[in-house]
C-alpha positions in Angstrom: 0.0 0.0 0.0 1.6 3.5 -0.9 1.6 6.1 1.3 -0.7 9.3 0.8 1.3 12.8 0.4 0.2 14.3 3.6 -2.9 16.4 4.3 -1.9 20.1 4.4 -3.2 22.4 6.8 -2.8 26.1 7.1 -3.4 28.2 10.2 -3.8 32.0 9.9 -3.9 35.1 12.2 -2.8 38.7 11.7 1.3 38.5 12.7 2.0 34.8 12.7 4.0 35.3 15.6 0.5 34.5 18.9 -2.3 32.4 17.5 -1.2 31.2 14.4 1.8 29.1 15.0 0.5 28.1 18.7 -1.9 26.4 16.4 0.0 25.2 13.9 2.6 23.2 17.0 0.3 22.4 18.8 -2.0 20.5 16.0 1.2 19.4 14.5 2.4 17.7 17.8 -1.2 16.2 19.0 -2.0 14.3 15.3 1.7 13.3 14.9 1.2 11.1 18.1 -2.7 9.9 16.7 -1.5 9.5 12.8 2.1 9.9 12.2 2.8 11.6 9.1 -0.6 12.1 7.7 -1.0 15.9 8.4 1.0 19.0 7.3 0.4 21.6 9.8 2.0 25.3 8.9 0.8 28.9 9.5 1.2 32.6 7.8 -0.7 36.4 8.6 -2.2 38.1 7.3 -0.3 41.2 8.3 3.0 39.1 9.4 6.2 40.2 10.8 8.1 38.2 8.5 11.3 36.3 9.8 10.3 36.5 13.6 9.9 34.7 15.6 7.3 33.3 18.1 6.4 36.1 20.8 7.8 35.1 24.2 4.9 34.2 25.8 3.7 32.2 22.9 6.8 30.2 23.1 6.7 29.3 26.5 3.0 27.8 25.7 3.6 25.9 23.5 7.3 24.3 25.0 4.9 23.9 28.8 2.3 21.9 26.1 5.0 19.8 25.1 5.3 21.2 21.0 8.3 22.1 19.8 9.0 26.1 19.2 12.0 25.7 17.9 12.9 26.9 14.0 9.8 29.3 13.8 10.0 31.9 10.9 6.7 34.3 10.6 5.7 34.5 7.1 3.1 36.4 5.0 0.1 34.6 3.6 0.2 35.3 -0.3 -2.2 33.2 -2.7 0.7 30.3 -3.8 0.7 29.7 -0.1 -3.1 29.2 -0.1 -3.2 27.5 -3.6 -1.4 24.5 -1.4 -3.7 24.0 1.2 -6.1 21.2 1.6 -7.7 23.0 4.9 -7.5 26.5 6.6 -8.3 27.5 10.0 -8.4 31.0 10.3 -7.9 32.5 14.1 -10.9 35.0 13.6 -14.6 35.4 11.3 -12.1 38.5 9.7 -9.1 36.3 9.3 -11.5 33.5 7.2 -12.8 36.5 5.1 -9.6 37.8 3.9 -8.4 33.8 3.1 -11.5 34.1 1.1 -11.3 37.2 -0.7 -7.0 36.2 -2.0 -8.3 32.7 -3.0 -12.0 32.5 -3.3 -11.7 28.4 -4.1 -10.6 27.4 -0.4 -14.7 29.0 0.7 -15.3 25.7 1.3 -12.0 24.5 3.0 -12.0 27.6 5.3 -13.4 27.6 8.9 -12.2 29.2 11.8 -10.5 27.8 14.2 -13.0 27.5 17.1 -15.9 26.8 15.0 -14.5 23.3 13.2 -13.7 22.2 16.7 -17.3 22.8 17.6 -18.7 21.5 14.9 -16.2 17.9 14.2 -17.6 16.0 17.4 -20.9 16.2 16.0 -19.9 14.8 12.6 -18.3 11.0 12.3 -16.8 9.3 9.0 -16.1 5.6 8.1 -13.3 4.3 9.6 -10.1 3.1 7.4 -9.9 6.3 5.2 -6.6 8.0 4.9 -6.6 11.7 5.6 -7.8 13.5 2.8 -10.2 10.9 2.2 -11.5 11.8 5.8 -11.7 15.3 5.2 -13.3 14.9 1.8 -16.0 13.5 3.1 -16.9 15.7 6.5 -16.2 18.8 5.0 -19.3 18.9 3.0 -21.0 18.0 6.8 -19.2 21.1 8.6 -20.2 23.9 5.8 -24.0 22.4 6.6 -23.9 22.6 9.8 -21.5 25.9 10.3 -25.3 27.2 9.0 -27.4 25.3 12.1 -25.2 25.8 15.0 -26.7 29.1 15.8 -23.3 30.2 18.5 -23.0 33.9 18.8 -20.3 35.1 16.3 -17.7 36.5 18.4 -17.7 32.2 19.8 -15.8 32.1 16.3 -13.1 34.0 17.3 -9.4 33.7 19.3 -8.9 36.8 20.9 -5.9 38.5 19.2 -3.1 39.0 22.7 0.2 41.0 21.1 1.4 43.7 22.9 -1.8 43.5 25.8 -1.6 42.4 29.4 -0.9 38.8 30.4 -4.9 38.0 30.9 -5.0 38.6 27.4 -3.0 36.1 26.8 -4.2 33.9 29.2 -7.8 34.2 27.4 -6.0 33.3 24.2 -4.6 30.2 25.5 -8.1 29.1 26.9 -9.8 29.7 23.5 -7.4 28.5 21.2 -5.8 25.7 23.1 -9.3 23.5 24.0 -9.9 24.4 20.0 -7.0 22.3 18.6 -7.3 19.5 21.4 -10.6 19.0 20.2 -9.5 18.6 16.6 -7.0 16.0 18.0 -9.7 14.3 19.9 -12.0 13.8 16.4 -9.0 12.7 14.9 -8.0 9.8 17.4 -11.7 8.9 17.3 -12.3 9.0 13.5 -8.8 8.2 12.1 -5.6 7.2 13.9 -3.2 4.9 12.5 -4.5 3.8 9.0 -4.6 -0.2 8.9 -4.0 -1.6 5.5 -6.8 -2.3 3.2 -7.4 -6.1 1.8 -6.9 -7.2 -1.3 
C-alpha cells in the first residue's frame, strides 16, 4: 500500500507570531502522536512580521504543552501559499474573510479555528480512510452545519493577545488551546493509525 502525500493544513492570524503558530505546533504535535505523518500543519498572517519569531509568551505555551517552538519563521500569507492547502483554519470570522477574498476556491476549505472544533464531534466518518479521504467527506457536513449551529459570532473568534496584558493572553490560550485539542480528539476517534486495506 503507498503512502498518501500528507494532508496540508494552514493556520492563519494577523502577525503569525501568537495564534497562528501556537496552532500550527500544537496540531502538528497532537496528530503526529494519533496518525504519524498524515498531516502538514504550517501557518502565515495576514499582516505578518516576516522572519520573527514566536512572541515570548507564545513560546513558552507551546514548550509547557510539550510542542516544539523551535525553528519558527513568521511569514506572510500570499495566494501560492493558499493555492497548497487542503484546509485552513483562520484565528478570527475577519481572518477566514480575507483567506476568502486572496483565494476565493478554499470558501469551502475555510473555517475558523474555534468553530470546526465545535462542529467535528458532532460529525463522524467511516473508519479506514486516509486523511484526505476523511476530510473529503466531512467537509461537505461542517459547511451544513456551520449554518445550524446558531453560536453567537464573536464564539468564532481567538482573541488577538500582542502587545496586551498577560490575561490577554491567558484568554487566548483558553480559547485557542481546547480548540486544537478538540481537533485532535476527532481525529483519534475517526482516524488514527491507518490499517491496510485487503486485497
Amino acid at each position: 500500500m503507498t503512502t498518501p502525500p500528507p494532508f496540508r493544513i494552514l493556520t492563519v492570524c494577523t502577525g503569525n507570531i501568537c495564534r497562528s503558530p501556537m496552532a500550527e505546533r500544537l496540531l502538528q504535535q497532537g496528530l503526529n502522536l494519533v496518525t504519524p505523518g498524515a498531516y502538514k500543519v504550517e501557518s502565515a498572517g495576514t499582516g505578518a512580521l516576516v522572519g520573527s519569531a514566536m512572541e515570548p509568551h507564545i513560546e513558552g505555551y507551546v514548550r509547557v504543552m510539550g510542542a516544539s517552538a523551535d525553528n519558527f519563521s513568521s511569514r506572510q500569507l500570499t495566494p501560492d501559499i493558499l493555492a497548497a492547502q487542503d484546509l485552513v483554519l483562520a484565528m478570527t470570522r475577519e481572518h477566514r474573510s480575507r483567506i476568502v477574498e486572496m483565494a476565493p476556491a478554499l470558501l469551502k476549505k475555510t473555517f475558523t479555528l474555534r468553530e470546526l472544533a465545535r462542529i467535528l464531534p458532532q460529525l463522524h466518518t467511516p473508519k479506514d480512510l486516509d486523511a484526505a479521504e476523511r476530510w473529503s467527506h466531512v467537509i461537505p457536513f461542517a459547511l451544513r452545519a456551520r449554518s445550524l449551529h446558531g453560536q453567537h459570532p464573536e464564539d468564532d473568534d481567538v482573541v488577538d493577545p500582542f502587545r496586551r496584558k498577560d490575561e490577554v493572553y491567558e484568554r487566548m490560550r483558553r480559547e485557542l488551546t481546547p480548540a486544537v485539542q478538540d481537533l485532535i480528539k476527532w481525529e483519534r476517534a475517526n482516524g488514527g493509525a491507518l490499517r491496510p486495506r485487503k486485497r
